[in-house]
Short mmCIF file of the C-alpha atoms (twelve columns), coordinates in Angstrom:
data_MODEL
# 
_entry.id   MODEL 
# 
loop_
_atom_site.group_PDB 
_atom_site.id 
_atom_site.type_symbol 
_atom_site.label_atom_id 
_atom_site.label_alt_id 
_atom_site.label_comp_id 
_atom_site.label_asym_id 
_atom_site.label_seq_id 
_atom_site.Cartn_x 
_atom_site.Cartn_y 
_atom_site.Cartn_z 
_atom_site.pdbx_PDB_model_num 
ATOM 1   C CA . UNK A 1   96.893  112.055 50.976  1 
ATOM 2   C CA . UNK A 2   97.713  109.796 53.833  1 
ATOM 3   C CA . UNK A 3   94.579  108.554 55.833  1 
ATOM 4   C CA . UNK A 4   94.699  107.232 59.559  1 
ATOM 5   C CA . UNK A 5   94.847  103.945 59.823  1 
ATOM 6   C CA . UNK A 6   92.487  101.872 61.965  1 
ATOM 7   C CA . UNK A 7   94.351  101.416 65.293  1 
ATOM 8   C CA . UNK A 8   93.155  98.838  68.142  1 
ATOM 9   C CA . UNK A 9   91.178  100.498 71.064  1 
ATOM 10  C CA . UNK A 10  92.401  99.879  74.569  1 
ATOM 11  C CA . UNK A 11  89.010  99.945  76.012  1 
ATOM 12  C CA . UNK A 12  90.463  102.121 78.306  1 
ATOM 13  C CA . UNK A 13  90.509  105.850 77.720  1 
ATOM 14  C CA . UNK A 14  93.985  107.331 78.013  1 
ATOM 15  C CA . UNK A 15  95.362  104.316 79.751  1 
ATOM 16  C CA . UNK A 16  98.831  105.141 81.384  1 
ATOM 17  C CA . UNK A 17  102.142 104.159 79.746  1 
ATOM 18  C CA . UNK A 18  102.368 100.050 79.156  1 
ATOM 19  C CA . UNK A 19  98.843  100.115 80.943  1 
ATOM 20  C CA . UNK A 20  100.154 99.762  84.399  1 
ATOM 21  C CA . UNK A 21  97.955  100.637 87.749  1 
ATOM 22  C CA . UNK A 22  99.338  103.783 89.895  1 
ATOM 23  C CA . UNK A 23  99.225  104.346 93.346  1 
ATOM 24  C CA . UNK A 24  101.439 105.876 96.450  1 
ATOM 25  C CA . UNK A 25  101.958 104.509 99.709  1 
ATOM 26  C CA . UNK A 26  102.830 105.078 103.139 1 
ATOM 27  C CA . UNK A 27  103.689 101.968 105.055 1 
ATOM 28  C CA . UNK A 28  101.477 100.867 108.285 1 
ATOM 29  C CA . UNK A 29  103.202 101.712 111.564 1 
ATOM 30  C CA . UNK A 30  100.990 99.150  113.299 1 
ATOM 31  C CA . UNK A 31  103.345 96.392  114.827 1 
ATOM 32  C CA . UNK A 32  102.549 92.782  114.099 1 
ATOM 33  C CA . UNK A 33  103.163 89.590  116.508 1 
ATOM 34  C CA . UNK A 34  106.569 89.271  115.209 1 
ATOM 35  C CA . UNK A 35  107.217 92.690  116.800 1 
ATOM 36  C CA . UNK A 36  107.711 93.714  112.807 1 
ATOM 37  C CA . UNK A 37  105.635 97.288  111.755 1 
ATOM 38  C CA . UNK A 38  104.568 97.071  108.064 1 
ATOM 39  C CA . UNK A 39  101.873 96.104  105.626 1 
ATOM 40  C CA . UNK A 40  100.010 92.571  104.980 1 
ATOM 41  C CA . UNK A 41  101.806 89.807  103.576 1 
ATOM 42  C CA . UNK A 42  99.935  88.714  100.061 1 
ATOM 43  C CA . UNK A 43  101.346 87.326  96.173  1 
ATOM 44  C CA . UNK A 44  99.456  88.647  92.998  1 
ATOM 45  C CA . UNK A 45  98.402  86.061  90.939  1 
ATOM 46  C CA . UNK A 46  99.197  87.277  87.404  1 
ATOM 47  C CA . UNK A 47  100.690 90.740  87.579  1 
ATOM 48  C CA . UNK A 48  104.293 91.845  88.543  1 
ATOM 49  C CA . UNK A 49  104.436 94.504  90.940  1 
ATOM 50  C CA . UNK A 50  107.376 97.355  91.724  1 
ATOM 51  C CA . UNK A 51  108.344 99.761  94.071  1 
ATOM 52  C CA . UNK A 52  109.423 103.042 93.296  1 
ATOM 53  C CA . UNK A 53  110.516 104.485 97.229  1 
ATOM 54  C CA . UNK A 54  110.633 108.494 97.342  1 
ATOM 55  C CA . UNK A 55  111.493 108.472 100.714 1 
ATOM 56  C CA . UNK A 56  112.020 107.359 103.841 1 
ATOM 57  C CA . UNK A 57  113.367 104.011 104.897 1 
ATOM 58  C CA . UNK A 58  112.332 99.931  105.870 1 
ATOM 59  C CA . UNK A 59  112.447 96.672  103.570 1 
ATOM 60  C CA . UNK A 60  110.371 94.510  101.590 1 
ATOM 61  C CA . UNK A 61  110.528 90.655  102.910 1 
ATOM 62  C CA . UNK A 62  109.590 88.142  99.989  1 
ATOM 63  C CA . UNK A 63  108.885 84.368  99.896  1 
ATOM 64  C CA . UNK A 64  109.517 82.359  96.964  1 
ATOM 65  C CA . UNK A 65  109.443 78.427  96.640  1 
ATOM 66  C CA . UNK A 66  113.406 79.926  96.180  1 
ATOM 67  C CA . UNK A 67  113.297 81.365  99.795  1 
ATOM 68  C CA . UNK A 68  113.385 83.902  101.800 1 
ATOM 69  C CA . UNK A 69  114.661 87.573  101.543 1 
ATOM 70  C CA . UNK A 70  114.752 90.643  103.199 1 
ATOM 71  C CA . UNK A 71  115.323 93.881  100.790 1 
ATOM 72  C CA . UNK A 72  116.169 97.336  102.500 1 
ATOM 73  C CA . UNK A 73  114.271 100.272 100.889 1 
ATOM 74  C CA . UNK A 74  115.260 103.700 100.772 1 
ATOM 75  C CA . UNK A 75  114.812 106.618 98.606  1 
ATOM 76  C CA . UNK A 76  116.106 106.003 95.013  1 
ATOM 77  C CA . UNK A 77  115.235 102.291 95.817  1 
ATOM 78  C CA . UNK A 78  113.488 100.028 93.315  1 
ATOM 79  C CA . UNK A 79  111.989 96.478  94.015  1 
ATOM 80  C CA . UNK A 80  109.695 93.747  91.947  1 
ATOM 81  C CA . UNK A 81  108.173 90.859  92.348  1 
ATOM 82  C CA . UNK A 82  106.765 88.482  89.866  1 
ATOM 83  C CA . UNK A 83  103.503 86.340  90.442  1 
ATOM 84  C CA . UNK A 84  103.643 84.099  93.334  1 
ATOM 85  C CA . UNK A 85  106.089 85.788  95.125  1 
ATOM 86  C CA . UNK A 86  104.403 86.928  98.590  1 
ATOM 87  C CA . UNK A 87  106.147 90.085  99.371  1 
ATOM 88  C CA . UNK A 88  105.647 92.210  102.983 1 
ATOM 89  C CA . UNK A 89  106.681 95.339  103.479 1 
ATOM 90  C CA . UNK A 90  108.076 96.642  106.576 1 
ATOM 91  C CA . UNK A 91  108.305 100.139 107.958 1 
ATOM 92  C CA . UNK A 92  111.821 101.403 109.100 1 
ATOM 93  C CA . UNK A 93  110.788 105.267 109.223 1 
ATOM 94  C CA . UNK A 94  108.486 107.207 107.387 1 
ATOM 95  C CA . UNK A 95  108.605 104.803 104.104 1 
ATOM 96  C CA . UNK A 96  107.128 106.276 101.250 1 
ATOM 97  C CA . UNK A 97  106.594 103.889 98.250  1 
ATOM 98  C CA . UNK A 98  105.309 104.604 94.206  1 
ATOM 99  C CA . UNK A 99  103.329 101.602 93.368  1 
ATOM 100 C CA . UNK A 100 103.107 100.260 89.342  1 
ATOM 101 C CA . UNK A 101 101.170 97.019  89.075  1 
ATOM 102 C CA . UNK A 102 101.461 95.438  85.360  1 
ATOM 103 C CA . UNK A 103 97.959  94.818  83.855  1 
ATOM 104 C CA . UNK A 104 96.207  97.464  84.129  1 
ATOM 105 C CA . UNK A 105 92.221  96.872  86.268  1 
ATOM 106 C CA . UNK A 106 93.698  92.912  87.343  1 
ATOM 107 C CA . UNK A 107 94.498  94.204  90.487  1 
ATOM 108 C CA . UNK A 108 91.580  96.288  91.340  1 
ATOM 109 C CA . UNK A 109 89.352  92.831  90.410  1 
ATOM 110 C CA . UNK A 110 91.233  91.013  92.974  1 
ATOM 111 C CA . UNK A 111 94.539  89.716  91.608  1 
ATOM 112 C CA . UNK A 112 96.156  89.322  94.865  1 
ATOM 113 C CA . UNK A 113 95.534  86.708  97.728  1 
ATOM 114 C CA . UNK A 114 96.613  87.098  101.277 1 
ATOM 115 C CA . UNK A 115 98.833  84.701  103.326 1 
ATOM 116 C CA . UNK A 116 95.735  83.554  105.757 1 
ATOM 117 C CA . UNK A 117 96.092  80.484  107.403 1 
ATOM 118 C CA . UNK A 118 95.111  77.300  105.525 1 
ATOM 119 C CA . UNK A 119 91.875  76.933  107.029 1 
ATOM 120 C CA . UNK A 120 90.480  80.668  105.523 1 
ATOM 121 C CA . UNK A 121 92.132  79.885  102.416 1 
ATOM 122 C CA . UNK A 122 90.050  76.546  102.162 1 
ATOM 123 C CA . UNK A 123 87.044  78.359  102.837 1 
ATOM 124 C CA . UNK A 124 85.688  80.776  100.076 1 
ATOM 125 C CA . UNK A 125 83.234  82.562  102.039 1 
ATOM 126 C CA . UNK A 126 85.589  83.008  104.712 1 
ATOM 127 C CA . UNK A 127 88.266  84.189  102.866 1 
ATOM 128 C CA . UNK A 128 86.310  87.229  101.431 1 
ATOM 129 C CA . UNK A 129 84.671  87.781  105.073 1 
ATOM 130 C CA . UNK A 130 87.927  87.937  106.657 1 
ATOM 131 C CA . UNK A 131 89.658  89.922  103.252 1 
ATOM 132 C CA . UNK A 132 86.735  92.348  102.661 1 
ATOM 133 C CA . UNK A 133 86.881  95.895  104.502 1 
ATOM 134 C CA . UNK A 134 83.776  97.011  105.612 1 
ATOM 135 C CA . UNK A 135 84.104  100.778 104.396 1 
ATOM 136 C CA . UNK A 136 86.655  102.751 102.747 1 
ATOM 137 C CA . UNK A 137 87.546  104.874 105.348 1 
ATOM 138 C CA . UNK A 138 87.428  105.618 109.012 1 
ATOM 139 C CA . UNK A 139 87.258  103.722 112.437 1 
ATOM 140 C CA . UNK A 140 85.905  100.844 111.003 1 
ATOM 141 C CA . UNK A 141 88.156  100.448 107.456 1 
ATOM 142 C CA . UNK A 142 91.100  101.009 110.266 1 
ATOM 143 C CA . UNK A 143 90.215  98.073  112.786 1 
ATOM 144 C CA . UNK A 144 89.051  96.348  109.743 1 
ATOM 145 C CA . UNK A 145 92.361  96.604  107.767 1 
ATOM 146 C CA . UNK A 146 94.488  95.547  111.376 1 
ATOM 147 C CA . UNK A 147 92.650  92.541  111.794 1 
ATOM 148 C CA . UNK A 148 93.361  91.615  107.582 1 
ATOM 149 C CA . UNK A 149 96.955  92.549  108.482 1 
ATOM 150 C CA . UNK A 150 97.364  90.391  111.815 1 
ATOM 151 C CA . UNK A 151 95.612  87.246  110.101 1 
ATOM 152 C CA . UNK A 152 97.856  87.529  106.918 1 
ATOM 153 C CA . UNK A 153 100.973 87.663  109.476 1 
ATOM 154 C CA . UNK A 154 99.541  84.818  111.596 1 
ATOM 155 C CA . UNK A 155 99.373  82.408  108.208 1 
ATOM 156 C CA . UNK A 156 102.803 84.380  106.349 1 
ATOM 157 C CA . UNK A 157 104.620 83.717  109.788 1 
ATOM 158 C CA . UNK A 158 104.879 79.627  109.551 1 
ATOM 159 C CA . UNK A 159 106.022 80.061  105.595 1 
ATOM 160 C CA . UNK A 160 108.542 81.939  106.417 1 
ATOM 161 C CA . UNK A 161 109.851 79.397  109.166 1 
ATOM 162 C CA . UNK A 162 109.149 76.256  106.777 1 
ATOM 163 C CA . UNK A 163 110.962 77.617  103.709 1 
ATOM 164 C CA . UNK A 164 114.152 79.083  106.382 1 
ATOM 165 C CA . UNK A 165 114.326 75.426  107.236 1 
ATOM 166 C CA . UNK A 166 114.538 74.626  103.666 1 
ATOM 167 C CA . UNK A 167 111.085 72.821  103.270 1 
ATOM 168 C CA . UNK A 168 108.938 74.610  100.074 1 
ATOM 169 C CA . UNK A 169 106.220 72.967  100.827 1 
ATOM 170 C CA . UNK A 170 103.504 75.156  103.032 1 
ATOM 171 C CA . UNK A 171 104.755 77.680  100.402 1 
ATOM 172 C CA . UNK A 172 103.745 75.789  97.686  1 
ATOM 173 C CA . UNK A 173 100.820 74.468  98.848  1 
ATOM 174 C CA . UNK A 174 99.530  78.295  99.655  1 
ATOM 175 C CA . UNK A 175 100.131 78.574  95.493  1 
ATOM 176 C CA . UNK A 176 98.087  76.291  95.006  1 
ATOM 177 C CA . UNK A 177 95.006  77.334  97.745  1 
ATOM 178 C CA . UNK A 178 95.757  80.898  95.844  1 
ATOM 179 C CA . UNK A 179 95.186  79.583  92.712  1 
ATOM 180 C CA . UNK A 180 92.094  77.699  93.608  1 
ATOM 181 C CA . UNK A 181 90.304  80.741  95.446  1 
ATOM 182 C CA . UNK A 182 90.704  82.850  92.119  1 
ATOM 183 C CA . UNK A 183 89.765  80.567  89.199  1 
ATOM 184 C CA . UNK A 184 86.307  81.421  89.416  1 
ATOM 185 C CA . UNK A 185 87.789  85.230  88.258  1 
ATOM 186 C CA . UNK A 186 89.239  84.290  85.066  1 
ATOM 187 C CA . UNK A 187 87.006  85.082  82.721  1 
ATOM 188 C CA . UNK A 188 86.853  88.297  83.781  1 
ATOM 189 C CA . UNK A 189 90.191  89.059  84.361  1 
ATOM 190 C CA . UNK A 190 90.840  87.889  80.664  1 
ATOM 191 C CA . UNK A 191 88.715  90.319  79.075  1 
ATOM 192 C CA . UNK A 192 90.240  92.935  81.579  1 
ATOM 193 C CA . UNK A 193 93.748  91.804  79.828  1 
ATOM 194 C CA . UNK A 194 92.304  92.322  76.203  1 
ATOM 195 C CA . UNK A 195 90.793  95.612  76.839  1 
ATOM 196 C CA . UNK A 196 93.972  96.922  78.647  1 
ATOM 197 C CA . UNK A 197 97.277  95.621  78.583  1 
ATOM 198 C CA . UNK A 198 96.695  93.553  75.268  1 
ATOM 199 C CA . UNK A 199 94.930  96.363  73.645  1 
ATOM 200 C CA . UNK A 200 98.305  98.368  74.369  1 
ATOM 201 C CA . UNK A 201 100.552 96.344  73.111  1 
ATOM 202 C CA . UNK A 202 98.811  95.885  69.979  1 
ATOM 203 C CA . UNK A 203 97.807  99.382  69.155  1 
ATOM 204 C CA . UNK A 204 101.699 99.945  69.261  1 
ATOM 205 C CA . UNK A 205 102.145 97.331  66.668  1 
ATOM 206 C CA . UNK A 206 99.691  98.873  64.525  1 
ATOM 207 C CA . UNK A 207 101.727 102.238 64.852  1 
ATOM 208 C CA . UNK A 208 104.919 100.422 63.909  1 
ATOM 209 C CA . UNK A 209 103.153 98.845  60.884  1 
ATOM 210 C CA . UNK A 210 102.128 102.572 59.775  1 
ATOM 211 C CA . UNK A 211 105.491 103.823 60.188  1 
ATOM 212 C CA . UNK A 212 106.907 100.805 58.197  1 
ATOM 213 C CA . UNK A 213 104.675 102.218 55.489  1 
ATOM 214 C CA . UNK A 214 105.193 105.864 55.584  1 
ATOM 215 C CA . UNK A 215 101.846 106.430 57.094  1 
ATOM 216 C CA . UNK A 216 101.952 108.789 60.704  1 
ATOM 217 C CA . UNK A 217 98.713  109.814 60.312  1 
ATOM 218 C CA . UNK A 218 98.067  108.385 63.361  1 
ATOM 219 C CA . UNK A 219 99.866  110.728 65.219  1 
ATOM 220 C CA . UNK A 220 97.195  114.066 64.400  1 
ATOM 221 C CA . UNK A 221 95.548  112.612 67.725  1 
ATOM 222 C CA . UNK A 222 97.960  113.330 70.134  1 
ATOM 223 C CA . UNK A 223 97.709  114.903 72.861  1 
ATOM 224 C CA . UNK A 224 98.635  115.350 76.547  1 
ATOM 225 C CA . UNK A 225 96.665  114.611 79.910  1 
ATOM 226 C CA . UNK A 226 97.226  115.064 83.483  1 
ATOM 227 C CA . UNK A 227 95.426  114.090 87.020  1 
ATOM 228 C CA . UNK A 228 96.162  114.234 90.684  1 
ATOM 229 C CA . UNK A 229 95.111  111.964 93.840  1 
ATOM 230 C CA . UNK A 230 91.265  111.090 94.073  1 
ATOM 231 C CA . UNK A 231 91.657  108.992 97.428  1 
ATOM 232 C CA . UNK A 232 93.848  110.219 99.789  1 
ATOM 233 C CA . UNK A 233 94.892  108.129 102.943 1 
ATOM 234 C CA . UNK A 234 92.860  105.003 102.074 1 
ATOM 235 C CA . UNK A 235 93.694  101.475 103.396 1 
ATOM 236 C CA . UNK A 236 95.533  99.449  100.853 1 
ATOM 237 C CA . UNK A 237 97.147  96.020  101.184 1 
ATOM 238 C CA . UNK A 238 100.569 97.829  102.364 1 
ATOM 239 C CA . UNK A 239 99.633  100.875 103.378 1 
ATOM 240 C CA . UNK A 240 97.618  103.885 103.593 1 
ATOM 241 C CA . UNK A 241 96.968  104.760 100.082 1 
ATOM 242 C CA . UNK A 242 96.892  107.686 97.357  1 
ATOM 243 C CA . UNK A 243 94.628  106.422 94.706  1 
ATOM 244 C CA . UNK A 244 94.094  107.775 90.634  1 
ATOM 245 C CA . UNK A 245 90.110  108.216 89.337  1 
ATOM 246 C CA . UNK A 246 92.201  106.299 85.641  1 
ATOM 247 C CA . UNK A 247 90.035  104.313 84.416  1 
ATOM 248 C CA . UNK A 248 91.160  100.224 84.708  1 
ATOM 249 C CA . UNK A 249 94.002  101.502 86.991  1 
ATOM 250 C CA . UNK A 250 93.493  102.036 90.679  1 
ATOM 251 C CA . UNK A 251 89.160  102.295 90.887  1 
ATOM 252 C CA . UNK A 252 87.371  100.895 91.637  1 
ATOM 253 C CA . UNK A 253 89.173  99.576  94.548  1 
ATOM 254 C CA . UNK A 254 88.263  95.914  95.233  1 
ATOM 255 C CA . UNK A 255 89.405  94.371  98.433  1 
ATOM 256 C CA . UNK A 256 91.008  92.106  98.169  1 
# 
């Protein structure tokens, strides 16, 4: 009689599909100095992030030590972005976005750091002061979430103009401030990575190994699941924000 074989836990119950994070997104309408309406310019520091858009139109502006670009969005569009690529994204009409962020629970425990000017970045405490919102929703997340927005765009906006003139430098330099403000995190984030996304990817080596041997006991314990929106409307990084109660992948919300 075959027998189940001891498969790796995830540490997550039920993660989603490759243990990736899940939200939806309507892009800000507030306009920024640049006279530009969109979200707040950050990078992630380990995790990839795509759009999925289901409607509406805009772009998504990116910096890279390779440049600058501007990607239109409409429905049917996708875009990614890899670590250390600060990415913006602009509303052009009622832009509607499906967010998957790789590593399932990084994000949520801060894997992202916004494009402040140097003098926040070099300054911990006032890094979280000025990156922190104050409640998760109403009046005061709104004003809150502006002013993160405006000082992102105020620090994003010289980038932008160094690496057009073909100097990498600021950019790289904000890496680096990035990097520092978040090492403190590691630890954490690593055994975030083991319960999720490692945990994943092993338990589907374990199933191949079964299979190899004849064994798909494992597969008596499937099953299906389903959920809906939790959060509705809350202020994310880009946008206002539909947010999943899965566990490791969209709550707790941390901000940043």
């Amino acid at each position: 009689m075959l027998s189940e074989p001891a498969l790796p836990s995830t540490g997550f119950p039920h993660p989603l599909p490759g243990a990736v994070g899940l939200s939806h997104l309507n892009a800000y309408e507030w306009e920024a100095a640049d006279g530009v309406c969109g979200g707040t310019p950050h990078l992630h520091l380990v995790c990839t992030e795509a759009y999925v858009v289901t409607g509406g139109r805009g772009a998504v502006q990116t910096l890279s030590p390779g440049g600058y670009r501007e990607v239109p969005l409409e429905a049917g569009s996708v875009a990614w972005f890899t670590p250390g690529t600060v990415h913006r994204m602009v509303q052009g009409g009622d832009l509607r976005i499906t967010v998957l962020m790789q590593n399932t629970g990084l994000p949520e425990a801060g894997d992202a750091v916004f494009t402040f000017p140097p003098d926040v970045l070099a300054d911990p405490q006032w890094y979280a002061a000025a990156a922190t919102l104050p409640a998760r929703t109403g009046p005061l997340a709104e004003a809150a979430a502006r002013r993160r927005r405006d000082l992102a765009v105020e620090g994003y906006l010289p980038l932008r103009e160094a690496l057009l003139a073909g100097h990498s430098g600021p950019y790289l330099e904000f890496q680096r401030a990035a990097a520092r403000l978040v090492r403190d995190k590691v630890p954490a984030w690593r055994e975030l990575w083991r319960a999720g996304a490692l945990a994943t990817a092993e338990r589907t080596g374990a199933q191949l190994a079964a299979l190899e041997t004849g064994d798909p006991a494992y597969l008596t314990g499937s099953a299906s699941y389903d959920t809906g929106p939790t959060r509705r409307g809350g202020y994310g990084m880009c946008g206002r924000r539909d947010e999943y109660e899965l566990p490791g992948a969209t709550v707790p919300r941390c901000d940043p």
